[in-house]
C-alpha positions as CSV (number, residue, x, y, z in Angstrom):
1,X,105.4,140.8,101.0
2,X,104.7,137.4,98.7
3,X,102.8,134.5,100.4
4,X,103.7,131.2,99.7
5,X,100.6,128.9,99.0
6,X,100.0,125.2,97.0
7,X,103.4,124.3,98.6
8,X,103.1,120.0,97.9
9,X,105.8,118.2,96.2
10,X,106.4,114.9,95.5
11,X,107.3,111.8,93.2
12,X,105.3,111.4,89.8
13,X,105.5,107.9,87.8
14,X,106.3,105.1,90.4
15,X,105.4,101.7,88.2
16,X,104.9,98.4,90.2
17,X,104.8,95.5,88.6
18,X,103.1,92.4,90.7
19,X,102.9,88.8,89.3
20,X,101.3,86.5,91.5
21,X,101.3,82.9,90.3
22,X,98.5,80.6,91.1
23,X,98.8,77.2,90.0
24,X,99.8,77.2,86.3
25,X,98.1,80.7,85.8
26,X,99.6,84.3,86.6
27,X,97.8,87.1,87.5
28,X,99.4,90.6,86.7
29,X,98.9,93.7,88.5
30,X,100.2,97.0,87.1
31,X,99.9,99.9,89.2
32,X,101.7,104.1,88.6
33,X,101.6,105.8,92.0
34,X,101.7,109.5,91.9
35,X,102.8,110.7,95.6
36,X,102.0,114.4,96.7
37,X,103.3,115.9,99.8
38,X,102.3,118.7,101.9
39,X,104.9,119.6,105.2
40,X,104.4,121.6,108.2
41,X,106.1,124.6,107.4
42,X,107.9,126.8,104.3
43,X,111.2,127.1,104.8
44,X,112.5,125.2,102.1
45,X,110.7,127.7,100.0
46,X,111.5,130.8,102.0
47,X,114.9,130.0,103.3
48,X,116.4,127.3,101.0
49,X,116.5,124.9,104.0
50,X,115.4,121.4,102.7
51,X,116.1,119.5,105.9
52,X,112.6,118.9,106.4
53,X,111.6,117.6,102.6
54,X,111.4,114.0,102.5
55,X,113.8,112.6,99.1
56,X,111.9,111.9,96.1
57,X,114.1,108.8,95.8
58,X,113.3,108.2,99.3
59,X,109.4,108.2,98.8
60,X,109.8,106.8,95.4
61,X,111.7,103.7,97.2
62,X,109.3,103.6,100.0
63,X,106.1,102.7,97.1
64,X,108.1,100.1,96.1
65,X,109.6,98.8,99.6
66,X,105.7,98.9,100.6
67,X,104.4,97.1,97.8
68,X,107.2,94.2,98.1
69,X,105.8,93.7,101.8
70,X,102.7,94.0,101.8
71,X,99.9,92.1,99.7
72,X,98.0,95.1,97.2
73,X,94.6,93.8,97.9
74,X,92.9,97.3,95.6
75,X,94.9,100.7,94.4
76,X,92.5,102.1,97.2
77,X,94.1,100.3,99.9
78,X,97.0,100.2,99.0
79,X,97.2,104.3,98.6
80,X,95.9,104.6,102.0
81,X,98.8,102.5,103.4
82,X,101.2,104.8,101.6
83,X,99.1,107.8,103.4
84,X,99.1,106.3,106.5
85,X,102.9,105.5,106.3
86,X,104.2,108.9,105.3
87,X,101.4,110.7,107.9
88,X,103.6,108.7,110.8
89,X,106.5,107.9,109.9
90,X,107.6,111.6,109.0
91,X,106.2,114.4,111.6
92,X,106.8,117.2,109.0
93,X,104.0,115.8,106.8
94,X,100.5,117.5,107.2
95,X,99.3,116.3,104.5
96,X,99.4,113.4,101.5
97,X,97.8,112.7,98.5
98,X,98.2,109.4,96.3
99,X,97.2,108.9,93.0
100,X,96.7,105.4,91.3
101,X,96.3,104.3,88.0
102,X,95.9,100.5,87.6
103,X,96.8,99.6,83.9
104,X,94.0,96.6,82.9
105,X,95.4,93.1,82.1
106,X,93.4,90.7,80.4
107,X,94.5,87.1,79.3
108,X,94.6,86.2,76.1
109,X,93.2,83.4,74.6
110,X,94.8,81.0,72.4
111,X,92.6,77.9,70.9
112,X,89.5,79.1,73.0
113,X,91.7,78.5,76.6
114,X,93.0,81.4,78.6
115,X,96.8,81.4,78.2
């Protein structure tokens, strides 16, 4: 009988855009979020019985809900909020993994100031 193994799933390409605006300068913060899943048991797999997977909309909507509320201090903390916030909020999850590529900003300068 086949074994079913490596059964994560998830939500690939989440972009967040954050534009903080301090005095007459903005700071940009550009973030993808990869979000891997792991739950408790197979049947989706075995059985065709997805009650237990948790949306891809619904986790991809849940980066961006998180982001809007809370302050991103690092991609480190913020990927352990998202952790943390699956691990609890959903008993079915065993397991989560998050990804996080921040894109690099730098200002440009024009006449020698930064614009």
């Amino acid at each position: 009988m086949a074994e079913v193994s490596a059964t994560e799933y998830g939500k690939n390409v989440v972009r967040l855009m954050r534009v903080r605006r301090e005095g007459s300068l903005y700071s940009v913060t550009e973030l993808r979020v990869d979000v891997k899943l792991q739950l408790s048991s197979v049947k989706d797999y075995e059985r065709g019985d997805n009650s237990d997977v948790v949306a891809t909309d619904s986790t991809k909507n849940t980066v961006h809900v998180l982001a809007k509320r809370n302050p991103i201090e690092s991609p480190e903390q913020f990927g352990l909020l998202l952790c943390k916030h699956f691990l609890t909020t959903y008993r079915q999850v065993i397991s989560c993994k998050v990804y996080i590529e921040q894109a690099p900003w730098q200002r440009i300068k024009q006449g020698g100031m930064e614009h």
